[in-house]
N, C-alpha and C positions, 0 to 999 in steps of 0.2 A: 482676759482672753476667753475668746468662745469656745466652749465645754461642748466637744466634737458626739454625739449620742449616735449612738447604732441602732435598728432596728429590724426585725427579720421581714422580708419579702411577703408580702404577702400571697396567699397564693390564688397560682393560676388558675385561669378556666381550663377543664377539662378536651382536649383538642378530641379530635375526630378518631376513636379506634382505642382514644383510653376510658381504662376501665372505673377511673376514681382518682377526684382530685388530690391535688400534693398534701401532705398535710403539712409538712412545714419544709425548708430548705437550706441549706447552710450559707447560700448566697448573704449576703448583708449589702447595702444601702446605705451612704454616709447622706446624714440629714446638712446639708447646706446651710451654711449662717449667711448673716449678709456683708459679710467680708469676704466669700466665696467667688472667687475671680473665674472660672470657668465660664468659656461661650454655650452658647446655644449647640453650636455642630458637637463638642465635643461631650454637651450631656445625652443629645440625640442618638452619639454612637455609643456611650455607656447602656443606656436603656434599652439600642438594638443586642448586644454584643449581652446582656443581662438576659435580654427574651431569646439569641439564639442558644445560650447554654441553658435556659428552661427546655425548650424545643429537643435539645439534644439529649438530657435526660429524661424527657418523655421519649424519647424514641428509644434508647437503650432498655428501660423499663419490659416496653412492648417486647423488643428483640429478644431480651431476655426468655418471653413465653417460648415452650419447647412447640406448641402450635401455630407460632409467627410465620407470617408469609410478608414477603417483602412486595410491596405494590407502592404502584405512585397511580397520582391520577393525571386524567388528562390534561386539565391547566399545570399542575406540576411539570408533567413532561415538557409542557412547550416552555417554561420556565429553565429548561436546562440547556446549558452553551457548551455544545459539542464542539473542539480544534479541526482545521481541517484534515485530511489525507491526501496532501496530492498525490497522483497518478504516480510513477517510477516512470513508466513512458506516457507519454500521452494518448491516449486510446485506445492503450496497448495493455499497459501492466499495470495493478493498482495493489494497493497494500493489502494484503492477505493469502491465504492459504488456496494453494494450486495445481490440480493433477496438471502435467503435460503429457499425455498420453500419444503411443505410437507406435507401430510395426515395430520391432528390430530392424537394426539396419537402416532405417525411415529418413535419418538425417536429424533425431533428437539431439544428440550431442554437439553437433555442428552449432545446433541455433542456443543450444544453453549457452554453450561459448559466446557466440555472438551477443548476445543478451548481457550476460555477465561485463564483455568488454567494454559494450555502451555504456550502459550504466557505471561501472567504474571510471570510465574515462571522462563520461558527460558531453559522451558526442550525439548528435540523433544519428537514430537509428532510422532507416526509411525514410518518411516522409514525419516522422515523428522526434517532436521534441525530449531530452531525456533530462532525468533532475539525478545530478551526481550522487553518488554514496560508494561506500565502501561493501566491495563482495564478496561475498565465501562460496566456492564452488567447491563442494563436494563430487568428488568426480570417483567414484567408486565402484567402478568398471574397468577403470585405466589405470594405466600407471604413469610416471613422470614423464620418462621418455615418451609416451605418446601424446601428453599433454604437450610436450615440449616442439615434435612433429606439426601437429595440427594449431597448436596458435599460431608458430610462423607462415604455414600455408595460409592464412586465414587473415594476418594482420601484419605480415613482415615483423621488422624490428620497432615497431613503434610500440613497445610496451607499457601497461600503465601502472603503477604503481599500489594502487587501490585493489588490485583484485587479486586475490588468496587463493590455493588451493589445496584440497586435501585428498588423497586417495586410499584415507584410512580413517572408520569413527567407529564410535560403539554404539551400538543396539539401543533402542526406546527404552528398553528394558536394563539396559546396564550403564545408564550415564550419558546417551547422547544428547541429552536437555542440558546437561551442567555442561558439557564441551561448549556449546553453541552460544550457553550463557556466557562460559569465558567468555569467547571469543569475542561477545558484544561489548564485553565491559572494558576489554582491550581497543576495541574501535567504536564508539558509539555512534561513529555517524553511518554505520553498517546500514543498508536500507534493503538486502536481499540477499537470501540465502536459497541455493541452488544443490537438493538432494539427487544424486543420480547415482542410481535409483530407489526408490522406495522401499522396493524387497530386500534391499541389501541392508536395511536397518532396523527390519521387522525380526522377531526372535521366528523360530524355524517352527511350525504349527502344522505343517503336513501340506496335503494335497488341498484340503476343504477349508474355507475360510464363512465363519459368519458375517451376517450383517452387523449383529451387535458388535465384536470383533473389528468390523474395517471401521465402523463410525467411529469406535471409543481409541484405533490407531491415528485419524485423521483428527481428532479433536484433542486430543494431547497437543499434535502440532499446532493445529491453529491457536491453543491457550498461547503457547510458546509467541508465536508468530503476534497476534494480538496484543499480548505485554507489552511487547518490544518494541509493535507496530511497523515490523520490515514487510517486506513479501516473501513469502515464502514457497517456490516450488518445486513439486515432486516430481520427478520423471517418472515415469509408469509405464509399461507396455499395455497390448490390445489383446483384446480376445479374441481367436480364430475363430469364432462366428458370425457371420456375414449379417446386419443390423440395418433396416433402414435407417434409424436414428442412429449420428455417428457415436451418441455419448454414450449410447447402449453397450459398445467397443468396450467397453472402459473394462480391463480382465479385473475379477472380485466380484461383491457385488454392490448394489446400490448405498451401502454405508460409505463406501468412498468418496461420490462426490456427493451422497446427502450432508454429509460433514463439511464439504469445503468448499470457499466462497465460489469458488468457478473451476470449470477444467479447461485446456485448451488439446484440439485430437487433430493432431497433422497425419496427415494421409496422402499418397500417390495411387494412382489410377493402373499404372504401373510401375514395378521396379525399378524399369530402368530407365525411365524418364527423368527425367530431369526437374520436369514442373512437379510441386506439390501444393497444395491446401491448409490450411488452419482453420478450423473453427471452434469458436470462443462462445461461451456461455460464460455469467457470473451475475452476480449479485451486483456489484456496483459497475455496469454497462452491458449496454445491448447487446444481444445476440450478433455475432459475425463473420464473415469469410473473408480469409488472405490470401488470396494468390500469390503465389511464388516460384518464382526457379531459381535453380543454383547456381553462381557464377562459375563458370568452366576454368578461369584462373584461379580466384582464392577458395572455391568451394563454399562459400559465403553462401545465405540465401538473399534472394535477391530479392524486390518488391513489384508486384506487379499491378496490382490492385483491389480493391477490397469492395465485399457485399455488404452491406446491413439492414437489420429492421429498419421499418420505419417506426420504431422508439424511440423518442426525444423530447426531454425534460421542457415543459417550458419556459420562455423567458420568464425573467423576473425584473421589472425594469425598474425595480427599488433596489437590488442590487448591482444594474447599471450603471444609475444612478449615481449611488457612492462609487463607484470602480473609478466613476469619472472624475469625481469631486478629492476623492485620497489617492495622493499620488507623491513622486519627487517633489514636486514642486509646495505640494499643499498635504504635509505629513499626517495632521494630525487635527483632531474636531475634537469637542467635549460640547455634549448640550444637552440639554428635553428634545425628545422624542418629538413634539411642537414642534420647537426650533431646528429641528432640523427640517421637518415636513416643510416649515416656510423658507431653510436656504434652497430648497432642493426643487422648492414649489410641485411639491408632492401632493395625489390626488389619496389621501388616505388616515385615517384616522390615528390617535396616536397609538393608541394599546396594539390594534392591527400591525403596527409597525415596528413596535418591539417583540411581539411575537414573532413577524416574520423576520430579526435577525438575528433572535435566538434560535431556530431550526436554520437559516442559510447561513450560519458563521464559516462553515467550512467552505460551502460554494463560493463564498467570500472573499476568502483569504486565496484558495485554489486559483481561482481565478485572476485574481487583484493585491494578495498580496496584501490585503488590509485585514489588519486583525479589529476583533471586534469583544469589549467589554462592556461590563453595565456594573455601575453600585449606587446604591440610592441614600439618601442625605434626607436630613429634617423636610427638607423639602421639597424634593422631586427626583424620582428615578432618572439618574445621569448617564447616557452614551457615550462610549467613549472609542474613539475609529482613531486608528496608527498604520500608520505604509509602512511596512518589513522592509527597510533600505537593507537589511542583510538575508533577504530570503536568496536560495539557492540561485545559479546564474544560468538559466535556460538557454542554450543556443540552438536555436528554430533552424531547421534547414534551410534551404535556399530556394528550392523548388518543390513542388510536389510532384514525385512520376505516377504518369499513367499507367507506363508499362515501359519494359525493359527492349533495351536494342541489342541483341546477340553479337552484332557487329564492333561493337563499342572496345575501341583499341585497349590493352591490356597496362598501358603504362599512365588510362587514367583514372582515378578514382574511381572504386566502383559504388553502387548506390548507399551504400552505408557509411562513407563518408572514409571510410579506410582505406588507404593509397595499399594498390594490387602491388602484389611482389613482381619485382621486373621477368621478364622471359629470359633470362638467359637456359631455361632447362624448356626446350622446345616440346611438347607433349599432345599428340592427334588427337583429333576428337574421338576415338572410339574409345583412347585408352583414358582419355577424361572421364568417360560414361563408364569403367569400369572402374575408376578411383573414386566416383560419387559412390557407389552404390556398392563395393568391395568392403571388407575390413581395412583402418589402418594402413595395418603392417603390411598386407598386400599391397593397398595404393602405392606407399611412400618407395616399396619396392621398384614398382614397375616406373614409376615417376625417375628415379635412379637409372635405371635399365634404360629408359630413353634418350635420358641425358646423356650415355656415353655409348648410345648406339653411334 
């Protein structure tokens, strides 16, 4: 029988940033006889799987130093395969941390609601596609009874199941992290949490608020918000000083939305109007304006139409490309970077093109629904492209509106896709204009009053 001998690793080259090579290792190496039945692949991933835990112990070594700074380098980075983020709406809402900024009274809670509904139910919203998840609405202004007023007005009896609400939490400062963590760990397919309002969970600080102070409250959230990878946003009021720039509004001060991926600041021109504005800044999409007015049956806001930069990503026609190639019908591809270039009759080299679908894996998937891995073998770094048959179930509106018809009879759908409450409580237009822009308890009053004039 062959007398199996061990022998210790010898050691590695010193990598880049260390200070002095190993001097010896506790790894071992079994020396191979020639009755040693093992392939090729499988001593190629002993030898990787040997040099990634050398690797690893050089890096810890380094961490260790109390003067380590964690860096990568440039080809590192593009080495790294970021998942995607789809959007919550399409064009609309995207994963991360959110003022929603606005007057009192402005119509913020009407459109959290509305927001919250879509998303929970997975209807579109607008002219916008919406990817289902479960909601948590913090509604921390109101109480039940009035939540329970304003969603019927708002969506009849068609309720959805998915969507939470609470009109009690604790402070940043006293446990509102671990509530919210519950709550995820009870629904994980949670995709957006709605605080309304933000003050209502800040500990009580006075009149004066620092910068350092609002970034270090909005960046608690967005860790939170990031872990998770929900969206997350804050209601917020405005400053009563008049701004040209609307984000300038934003009451606090610039720690707020320097901390957070975007704000959205709805605004009317006047109170009692009916029509209002969105405009949207963020991190992951272009700068934009929403026009809108409020439907005079559900109080809903309606869609009227929208401005944008002209910022826009360019094509990528290697991600095309495959969008076309992985699909139902044709799930799934394994190959060299080559081989694919040649199914695809691709104009690009191979390295080029493994780079480019380790930084567009997300654009990837977002779009197409093909998820995108790589691991490399004795012999060549392998792609590997898969169709998500169980990615979320998009249902695309049907149309896209220009603009809203005032006329538009009350017993049909209004633009949100949510069938209007019937008219049996007949209600004029002055006293409509006074239940948009009233409290509540007033509206739902005088809404009563009419009915049994």
């Amino acid at each position: 029988m062959t007398e199996e001998r061990k022998m210790t690793a010898l050691d590695a080259p010193v990598g880049a940033g260390a200070e002095q090579p190993y001097e010896s290792s506790s790894l071992i190496i079994p020396e191979y006889g020639e009755n040693f039945n093992s392939s090729d692949e499988e001593m190629f991933e002993a030898q990787m799987q040997y040099e990634q835990e050398m690797q690893a112990q050089a890096k810890a070594e380094r961490e260790a130093a109390p003067d380590f700074m964690q860096t990568v380098s440039m080809p590192e980075l593009y080495e790294m395969v970021y998942p995607g983020k789809p959007p919550v709406i399409d064009h609309f809402l995207y994963p991360g941390t959110y003022l929603f900024v606005g007057a009192p009274k402005v119509g913020k809670s009407f459109m959290m609601g509305q927001i919250a509904y879509h998303v929970s139910s997975g209807t579109p919203m607008w002219n916008y596609a919406v990817r289902k998840g479960t909601v948590l609405y913090l509604a921390l202004e109101d109480d039940y009874r009035r939540l329970q007023e304003r969603l019927y007005r708002m969506f009849g009896t068609e309720a959805t199941p998915d969507l939470f609400f609470s009109v009690a939490s604790r402070s940043l400062n006293d446990g509102l992290i671990e509530q919210l963590n519950t709550f995820i760990s009870e629904h994980p397919d949670t995709s957006l949490v709605i605080i309304d309002t933000l003050q209502k969970v800040r500990e009580a600080e006075g009149e004066t608020y620092s910068y350092a102070r609002d970034y270090e409250i909005i960046a608690e959230l967005k860790a939170f918000a990031d872990r998770t990878g929900i969206c997350l946003i804050l209601v917020h009021h405005t400053r009563k000083q008049k701004s040209d720039d609307s984000f300038d509004r934003i009451s606090g001060t610039n720690g707020l939305l320097g901390a957070a991926d975007g704000a959205f600041v709805m605004y009317k021109n006047s109170r009692i109007e009916d029509d209002a504005t969105i405009e949207v800044s963020g991190r992951d999409q272009p700068d934009k304006k929403y026009k809108l007015t409020r439907n005079k049956e559900t109080l809903c806001w309606d869609f009227k139409g929208e401005d944008s930069s002209d910022f826009s990503e360019p094509p990528e026609p290697v991600i095309e490309a495959i969008g076309k190639f992985i699909n139902e019908d044709n799930p799934s591809w394994e190959g060299t970077a080559t081989e694919l270039i040649e199914k695809l009759a691709l104009d690009i080299k191979p390295n080029a093109l493994s780079l480019k679908l380790n930084v567009n894996a997300g654009k990837l998937y977002n779009l197409y629904f093909v998820q995108y891995s790589n691991k490399r073998t004795h012999k060549a770094k392998i792609i590997q492209l898969r169709y998500d048959a169980d990615h979320p179930v998009i249902v695309a509106p049907e149309v896209m509106p220009e603009a809203i018809n005032d006329d538009t009879p009350a017993e049909k759908n209004n633009s949100d896709g949510a069938t209007a409450v019937n008219s049996e409580i007949a209600i004029n237009s002055n006293t409509v204009s006074d239940i948009a822009n009233e409290d509540y308890d007033t509206a739902y009053q005088l809404m009563i009053e009419n009915a049994l004039a």
